[in-house]
Backbone bond lengths (Angstrom), bond angles and torsions (degrees), N, CA, C in turn:
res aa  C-N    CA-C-N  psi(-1)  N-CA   C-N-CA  omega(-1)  CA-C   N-CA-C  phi
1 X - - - 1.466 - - 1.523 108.46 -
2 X 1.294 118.52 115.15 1.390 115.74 157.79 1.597 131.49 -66.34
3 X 1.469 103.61 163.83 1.229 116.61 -153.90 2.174 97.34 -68.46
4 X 1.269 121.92 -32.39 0.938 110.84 167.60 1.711 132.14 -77.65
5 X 1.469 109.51 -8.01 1.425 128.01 163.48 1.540 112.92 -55.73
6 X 1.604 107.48 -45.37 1.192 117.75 -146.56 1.657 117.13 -94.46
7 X 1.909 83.58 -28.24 1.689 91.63 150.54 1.104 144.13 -73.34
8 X 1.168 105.93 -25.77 1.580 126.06 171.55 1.866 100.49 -72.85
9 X 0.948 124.33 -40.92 1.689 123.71 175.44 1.386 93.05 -64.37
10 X 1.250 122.05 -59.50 1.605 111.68 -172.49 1.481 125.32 -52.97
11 X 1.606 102.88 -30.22 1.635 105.61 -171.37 1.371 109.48 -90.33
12 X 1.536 125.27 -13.76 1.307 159.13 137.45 1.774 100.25 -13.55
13 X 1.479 93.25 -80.62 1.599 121.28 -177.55 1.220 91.55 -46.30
14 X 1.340 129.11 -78.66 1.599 124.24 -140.10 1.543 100.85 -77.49
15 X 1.176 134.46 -21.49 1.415 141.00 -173.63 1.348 101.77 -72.22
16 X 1.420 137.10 -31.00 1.417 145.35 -166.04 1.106 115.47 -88.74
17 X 1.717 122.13 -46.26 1.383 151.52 164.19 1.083 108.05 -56.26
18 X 1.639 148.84 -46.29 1.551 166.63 -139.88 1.941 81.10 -106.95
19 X 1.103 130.67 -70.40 1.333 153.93 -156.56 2.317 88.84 -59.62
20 X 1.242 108.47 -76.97 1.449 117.89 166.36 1.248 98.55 -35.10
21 X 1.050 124.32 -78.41 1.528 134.67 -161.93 1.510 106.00 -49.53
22 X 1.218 133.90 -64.54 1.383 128.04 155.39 1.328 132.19 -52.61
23 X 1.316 120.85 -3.34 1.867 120.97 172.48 1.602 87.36 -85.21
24 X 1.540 108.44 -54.72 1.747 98.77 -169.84 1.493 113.84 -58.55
25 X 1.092 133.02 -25.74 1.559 142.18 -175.07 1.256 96.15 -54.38
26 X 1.748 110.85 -66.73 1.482 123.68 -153.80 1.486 99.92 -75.09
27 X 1.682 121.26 -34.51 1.669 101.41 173.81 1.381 112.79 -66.13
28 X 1.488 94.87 -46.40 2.012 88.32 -175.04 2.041 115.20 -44.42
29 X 1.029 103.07 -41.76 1.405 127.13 179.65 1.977 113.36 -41.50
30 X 1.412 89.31 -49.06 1.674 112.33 -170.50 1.942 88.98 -95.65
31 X 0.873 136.63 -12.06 1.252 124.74 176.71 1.671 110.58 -99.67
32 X 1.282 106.04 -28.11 1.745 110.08 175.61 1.466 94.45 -88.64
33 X 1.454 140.85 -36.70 1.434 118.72 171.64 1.686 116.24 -65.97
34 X 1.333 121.51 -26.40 1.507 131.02 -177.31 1.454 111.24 -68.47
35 X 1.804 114.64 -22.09 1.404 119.05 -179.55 1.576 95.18 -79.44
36 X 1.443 122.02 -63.25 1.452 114.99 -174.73 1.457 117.63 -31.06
37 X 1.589 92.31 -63.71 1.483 86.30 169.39 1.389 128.54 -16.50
38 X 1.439 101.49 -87.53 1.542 130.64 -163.43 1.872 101.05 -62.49
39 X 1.514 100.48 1.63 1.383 102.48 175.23 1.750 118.37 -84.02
40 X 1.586 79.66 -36.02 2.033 99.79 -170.03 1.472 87.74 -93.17
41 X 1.559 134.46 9.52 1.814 114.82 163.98 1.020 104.84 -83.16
42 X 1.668 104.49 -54.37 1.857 116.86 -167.88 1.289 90.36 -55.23
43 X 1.459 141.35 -65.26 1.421 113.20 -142.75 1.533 126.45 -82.77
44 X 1.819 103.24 -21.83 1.773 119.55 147.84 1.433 102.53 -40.86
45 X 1.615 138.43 -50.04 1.341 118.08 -156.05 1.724 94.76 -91.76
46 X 1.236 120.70 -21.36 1.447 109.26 -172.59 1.587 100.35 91.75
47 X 1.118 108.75 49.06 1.850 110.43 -158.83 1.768 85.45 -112.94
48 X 1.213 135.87 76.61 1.343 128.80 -163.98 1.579 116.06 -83.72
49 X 2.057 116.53 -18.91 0.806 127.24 149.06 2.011 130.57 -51.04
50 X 0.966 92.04 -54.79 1.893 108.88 162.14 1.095 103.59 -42.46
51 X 1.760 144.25 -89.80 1.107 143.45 125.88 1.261 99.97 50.11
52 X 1.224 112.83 -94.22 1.801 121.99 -169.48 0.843 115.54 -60.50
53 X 1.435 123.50 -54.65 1.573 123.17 165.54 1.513 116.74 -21.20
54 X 1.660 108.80 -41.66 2.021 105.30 -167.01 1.752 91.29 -88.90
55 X 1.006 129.97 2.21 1.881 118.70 176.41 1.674 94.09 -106.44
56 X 1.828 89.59 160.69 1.436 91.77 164.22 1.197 114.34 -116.94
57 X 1.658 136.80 171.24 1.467 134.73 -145.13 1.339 129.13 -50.14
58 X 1.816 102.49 -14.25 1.348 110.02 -150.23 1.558 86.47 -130.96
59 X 1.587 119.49 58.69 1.304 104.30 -154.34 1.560 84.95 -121.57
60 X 1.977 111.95 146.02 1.295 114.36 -148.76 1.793 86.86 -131.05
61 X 1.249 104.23 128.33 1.821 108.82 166.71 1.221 122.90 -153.63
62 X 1.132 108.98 109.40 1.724 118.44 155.79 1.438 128.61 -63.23
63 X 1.377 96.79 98.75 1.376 106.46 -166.08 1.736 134.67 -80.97
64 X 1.189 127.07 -176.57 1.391 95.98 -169.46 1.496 129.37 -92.70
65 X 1.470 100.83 17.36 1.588 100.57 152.88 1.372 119.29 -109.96
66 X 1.877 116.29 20.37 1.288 108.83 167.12 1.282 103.85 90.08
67 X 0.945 139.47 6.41 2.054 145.24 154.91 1.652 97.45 -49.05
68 X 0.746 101.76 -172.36 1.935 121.54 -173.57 1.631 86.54 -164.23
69 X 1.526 106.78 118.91 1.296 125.61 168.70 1.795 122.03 -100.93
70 X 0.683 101.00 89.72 1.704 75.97 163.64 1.507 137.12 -139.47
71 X 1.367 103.74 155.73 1.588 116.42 179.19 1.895 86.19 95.52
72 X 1.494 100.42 176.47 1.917 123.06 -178.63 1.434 107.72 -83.47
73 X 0.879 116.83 -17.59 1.849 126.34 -169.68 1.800 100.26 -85.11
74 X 1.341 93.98 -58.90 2.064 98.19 -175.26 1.532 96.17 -75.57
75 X 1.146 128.64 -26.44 1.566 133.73 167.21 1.686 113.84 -42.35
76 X 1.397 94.20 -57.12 1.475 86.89 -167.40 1.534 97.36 -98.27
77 X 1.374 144.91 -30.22 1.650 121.99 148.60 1.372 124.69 -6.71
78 X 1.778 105.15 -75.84 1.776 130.81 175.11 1.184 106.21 -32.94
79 X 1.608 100.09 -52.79 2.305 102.27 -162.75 1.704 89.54 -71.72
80 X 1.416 115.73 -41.66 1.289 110.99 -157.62 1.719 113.28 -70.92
81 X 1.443 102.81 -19.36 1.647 111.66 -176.83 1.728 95.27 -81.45
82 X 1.598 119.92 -50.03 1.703 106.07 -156.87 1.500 94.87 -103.62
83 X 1.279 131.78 12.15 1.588 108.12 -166.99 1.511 98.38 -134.85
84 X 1.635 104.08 -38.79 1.403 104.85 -156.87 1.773 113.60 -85.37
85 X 1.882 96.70 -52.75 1.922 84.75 160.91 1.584 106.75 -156.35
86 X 1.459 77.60 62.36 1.464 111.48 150.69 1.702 128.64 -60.36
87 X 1.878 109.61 71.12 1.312 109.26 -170.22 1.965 125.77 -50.22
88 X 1.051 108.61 -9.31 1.557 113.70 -173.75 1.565 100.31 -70.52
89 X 1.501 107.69 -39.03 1.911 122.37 -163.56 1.092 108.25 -110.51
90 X 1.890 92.89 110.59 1.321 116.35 -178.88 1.408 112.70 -70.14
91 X 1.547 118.47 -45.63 1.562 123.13 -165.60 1.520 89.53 -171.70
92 X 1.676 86.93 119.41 1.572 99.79 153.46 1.616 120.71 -131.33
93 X 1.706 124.10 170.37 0.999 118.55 -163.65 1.886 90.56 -152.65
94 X 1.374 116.02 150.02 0.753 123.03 -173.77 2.288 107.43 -144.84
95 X 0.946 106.92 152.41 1.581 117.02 -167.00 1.575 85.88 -142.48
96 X 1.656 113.71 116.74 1.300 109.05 176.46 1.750 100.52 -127.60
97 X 1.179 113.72 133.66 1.711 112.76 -169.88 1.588 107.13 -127.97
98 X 1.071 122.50 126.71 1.556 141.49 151.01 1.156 115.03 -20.41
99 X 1.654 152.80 86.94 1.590 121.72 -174.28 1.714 116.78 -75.87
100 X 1.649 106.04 -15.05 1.458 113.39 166.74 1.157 102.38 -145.76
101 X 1.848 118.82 -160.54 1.132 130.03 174.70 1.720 100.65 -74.55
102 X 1.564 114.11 168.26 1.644 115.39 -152.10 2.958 73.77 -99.29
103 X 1.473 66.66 152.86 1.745 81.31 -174.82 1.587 104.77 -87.49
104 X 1.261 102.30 94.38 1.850 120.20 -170.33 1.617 98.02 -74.04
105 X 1.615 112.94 135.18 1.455 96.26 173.57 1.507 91.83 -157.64
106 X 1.283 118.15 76.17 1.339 140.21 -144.70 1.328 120.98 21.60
107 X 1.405 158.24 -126.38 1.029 145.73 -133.60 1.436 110.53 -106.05
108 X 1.773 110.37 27.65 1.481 128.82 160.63 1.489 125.33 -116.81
109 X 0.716 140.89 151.23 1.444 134.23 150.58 1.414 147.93 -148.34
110 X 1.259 141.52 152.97 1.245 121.13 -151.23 1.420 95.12 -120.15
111 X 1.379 126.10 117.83 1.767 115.15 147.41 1.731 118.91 -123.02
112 X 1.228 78.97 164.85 1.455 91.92 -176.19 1.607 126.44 -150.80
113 X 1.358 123.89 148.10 1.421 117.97 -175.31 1.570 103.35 -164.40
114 X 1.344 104.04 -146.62 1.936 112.90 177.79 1.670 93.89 -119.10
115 X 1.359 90.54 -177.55 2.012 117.55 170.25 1.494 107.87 -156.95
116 X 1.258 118.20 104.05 1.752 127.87 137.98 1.162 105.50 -30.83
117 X 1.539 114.44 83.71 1.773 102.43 153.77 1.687 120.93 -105.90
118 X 1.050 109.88 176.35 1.497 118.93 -145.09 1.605 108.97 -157.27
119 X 1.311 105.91 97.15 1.686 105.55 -160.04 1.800 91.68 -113.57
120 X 1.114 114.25 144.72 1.699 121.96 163.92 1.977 104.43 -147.33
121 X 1.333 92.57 119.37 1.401 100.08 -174.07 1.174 114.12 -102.60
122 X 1.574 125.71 169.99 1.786 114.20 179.68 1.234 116.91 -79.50
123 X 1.624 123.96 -0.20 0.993 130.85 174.13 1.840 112.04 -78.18
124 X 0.998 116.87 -6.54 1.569 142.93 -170.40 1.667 120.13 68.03
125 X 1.626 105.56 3.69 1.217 87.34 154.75 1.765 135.44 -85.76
126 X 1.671 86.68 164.33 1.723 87.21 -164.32 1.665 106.61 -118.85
127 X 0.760 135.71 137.03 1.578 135.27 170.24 1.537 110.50 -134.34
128 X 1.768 94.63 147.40 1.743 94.65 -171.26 1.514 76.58 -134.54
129 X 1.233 95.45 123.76 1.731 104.25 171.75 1.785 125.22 -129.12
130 X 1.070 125.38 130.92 1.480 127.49 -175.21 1.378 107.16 -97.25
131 X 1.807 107.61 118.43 1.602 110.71 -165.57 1.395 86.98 -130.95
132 X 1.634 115.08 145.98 0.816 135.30 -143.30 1.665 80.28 -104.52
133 X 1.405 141.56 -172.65 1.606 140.11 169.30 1.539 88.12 178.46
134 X 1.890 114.92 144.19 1.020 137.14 167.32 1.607 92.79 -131.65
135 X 1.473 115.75 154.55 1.653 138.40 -173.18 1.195 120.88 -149.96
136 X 1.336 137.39 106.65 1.396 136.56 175.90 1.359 115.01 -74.98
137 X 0.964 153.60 120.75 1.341 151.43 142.27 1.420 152.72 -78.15
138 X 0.998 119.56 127.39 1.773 127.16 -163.34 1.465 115.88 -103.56
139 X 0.824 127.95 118.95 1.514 128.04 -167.00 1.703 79.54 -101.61
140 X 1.842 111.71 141.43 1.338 131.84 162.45 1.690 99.02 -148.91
141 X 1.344 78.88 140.34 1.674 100.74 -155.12 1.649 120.42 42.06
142 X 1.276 123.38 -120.38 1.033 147.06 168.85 1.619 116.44 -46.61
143 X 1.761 114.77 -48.19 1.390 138.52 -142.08 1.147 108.97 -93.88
144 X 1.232 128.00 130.69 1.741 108.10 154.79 1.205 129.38 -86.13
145 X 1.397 144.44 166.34 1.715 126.40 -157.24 1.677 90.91 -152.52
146 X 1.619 106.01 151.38 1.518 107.09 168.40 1.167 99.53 -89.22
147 X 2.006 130.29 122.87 1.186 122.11 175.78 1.916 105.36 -91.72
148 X 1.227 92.92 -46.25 2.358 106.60 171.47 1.026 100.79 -100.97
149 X 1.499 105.46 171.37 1.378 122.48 150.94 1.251 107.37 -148.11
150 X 0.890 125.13 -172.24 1.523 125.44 169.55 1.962 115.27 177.68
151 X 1.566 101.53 111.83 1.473 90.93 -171.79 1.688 107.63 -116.17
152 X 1.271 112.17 166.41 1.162 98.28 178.46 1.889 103.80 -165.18
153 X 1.185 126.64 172.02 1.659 134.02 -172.69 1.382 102.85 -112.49
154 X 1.256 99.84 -178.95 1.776 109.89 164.71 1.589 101.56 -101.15
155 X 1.165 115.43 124.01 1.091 135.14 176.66 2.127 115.99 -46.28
156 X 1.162 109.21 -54.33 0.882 141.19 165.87 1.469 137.27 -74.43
157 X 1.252 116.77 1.99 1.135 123.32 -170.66 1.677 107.04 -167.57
158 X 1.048 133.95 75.73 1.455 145.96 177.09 1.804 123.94 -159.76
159 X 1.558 118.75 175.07 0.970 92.88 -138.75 1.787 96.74 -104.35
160 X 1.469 103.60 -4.06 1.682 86.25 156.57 1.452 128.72 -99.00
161 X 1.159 115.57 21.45 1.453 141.86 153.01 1.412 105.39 -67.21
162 X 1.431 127.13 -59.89 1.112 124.86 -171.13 1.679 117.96 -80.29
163 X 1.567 103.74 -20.65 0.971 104.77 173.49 1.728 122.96 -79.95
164 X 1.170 106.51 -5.53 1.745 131.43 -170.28 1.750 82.71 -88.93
165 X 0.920 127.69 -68.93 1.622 148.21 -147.91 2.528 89.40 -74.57
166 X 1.084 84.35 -28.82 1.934 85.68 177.05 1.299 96.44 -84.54
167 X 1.539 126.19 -65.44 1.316 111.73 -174.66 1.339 125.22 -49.71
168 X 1.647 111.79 -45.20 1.153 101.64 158.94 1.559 154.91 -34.92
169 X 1.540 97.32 -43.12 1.440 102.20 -178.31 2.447 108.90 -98.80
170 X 1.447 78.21 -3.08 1.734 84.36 156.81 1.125 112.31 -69.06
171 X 1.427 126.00 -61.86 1.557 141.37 -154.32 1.461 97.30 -78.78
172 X 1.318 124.13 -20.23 1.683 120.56 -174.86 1.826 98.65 -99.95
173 X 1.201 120.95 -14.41 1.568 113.80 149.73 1.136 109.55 -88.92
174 X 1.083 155.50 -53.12 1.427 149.78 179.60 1.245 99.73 -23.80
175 X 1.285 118.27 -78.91 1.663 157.29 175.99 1.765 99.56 -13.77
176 X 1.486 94.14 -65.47 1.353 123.07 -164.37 1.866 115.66 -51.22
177 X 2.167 91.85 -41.03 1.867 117.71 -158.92 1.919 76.59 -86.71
178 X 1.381 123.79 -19.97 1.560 112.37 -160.52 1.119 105.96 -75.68
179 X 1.750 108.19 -31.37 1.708 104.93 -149.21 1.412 96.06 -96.04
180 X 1.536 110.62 -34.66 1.458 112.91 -172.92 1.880 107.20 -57.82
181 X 1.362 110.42 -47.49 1.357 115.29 176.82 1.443 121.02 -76.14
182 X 1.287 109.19 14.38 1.554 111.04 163.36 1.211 102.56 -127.85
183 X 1.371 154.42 -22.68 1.301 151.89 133.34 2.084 100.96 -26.13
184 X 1.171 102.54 -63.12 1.808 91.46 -171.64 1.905 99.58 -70.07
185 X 0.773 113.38 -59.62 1.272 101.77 170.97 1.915 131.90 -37.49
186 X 1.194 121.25 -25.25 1.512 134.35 175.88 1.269 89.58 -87.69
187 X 1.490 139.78 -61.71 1.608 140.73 164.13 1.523 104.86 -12.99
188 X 1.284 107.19 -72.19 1.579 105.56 -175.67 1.320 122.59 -56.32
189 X 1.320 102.45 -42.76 1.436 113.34 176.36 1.300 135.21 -42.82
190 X 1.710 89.86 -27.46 1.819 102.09 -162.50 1.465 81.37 -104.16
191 X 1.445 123.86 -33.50 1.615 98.91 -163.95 1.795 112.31 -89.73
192 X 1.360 105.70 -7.09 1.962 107.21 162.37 1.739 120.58 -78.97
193 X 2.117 122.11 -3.81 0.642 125.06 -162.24 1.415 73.98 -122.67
194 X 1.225 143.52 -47.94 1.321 117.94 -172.72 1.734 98.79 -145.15
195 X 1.347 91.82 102.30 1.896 123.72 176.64 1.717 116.21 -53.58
196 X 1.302 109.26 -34.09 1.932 124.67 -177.82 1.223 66.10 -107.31
């Protein structure tokens, strides 16, 4: 075999391998976006069992009130305490989006994006909050699995922040109509008890 035979077999080789190598990318790709998915159904239906199904046993999340979860067992407790019959929450809804493709680095991967959530409680308050979520992933066998998660808000900018920051400046007029109207009121007081 000559030396130009042999390159052509080689470029052969790597063109086939490059070609493989990119079908598996693009399925793995469509199978870690198909979990998100099936992430933002289960948790629209309140399906907290489903849920577990997309983690694997040893699966760890800080959730978005700042709990530390871990393992499938305290997993499905957590979903089952705030999502599943959770009497305070009337209806919630959640929109969870990809901000890119998930970061494949063989049989791990990292994605990450936001979620439109959307809380209405029986108490009638309502909050729509944008939480940011990162997810590591473990491919076993065939599957891909949520191994982390990790969600979190803007500190600074949300809506029981703002709602902290309303009550506040209610209670500091309240405060304000109380003192002034008991200040004029002691006024009178002193000047019907003493006229000079």
């Amino acid at each position: 075999m000559n030396i130009a035979s042999a390159a052509t077999l080689l470029a052969m080789c790597c063109a086939t391998s490059l070609a493989a190598t990119s079908a598996d990318e693009t399925a793995d790709q469509a199978s870690i976006a198909a979990i998100i998915r099936d992430l933002e159904y289960a948790t629209n239906a309140r399906d907290s069992q489903r849920i577990c199904e997309l983690a694997t046993e040893d699966v760890v999340m800080v959730s978005k009130n700042g709990d530390i979860v871990a393992g499938k067992r305290e997993l499905a407790s957590y979903l089952d305490r705030m999502i599943g019959a959770a009497p305070a929450l009337k209806k919630m809804h959640t929109r969870v989006q990809m901000e890119s493709p998930a970061i494949l680095m063989g049989n791990t991967a990292v994605a990450y994006g936001l979620s439109e959530d959307e809380y209405v409680f029986t108490s009638g308050l309502q909050l729509a909050i944008t939480t940011r979520w990162s997810a590591s992933l473990i491919k076993q066998g065939a599957k891909w699995r949520i191994a982390r998660v990790h969600f979190s808000f803007d500190l600074f900018d949300n809506p029981l922040l703002s709602g902290a920051r309303y009550a506040a400046r209610v209670g500091a007029g309240i405060a304000f109509l109380l003192g002034t109207l008991g200040t004029v009121l002691w006024l009178r007081y002193r000047k019907r008890r003493n006229p000079h």
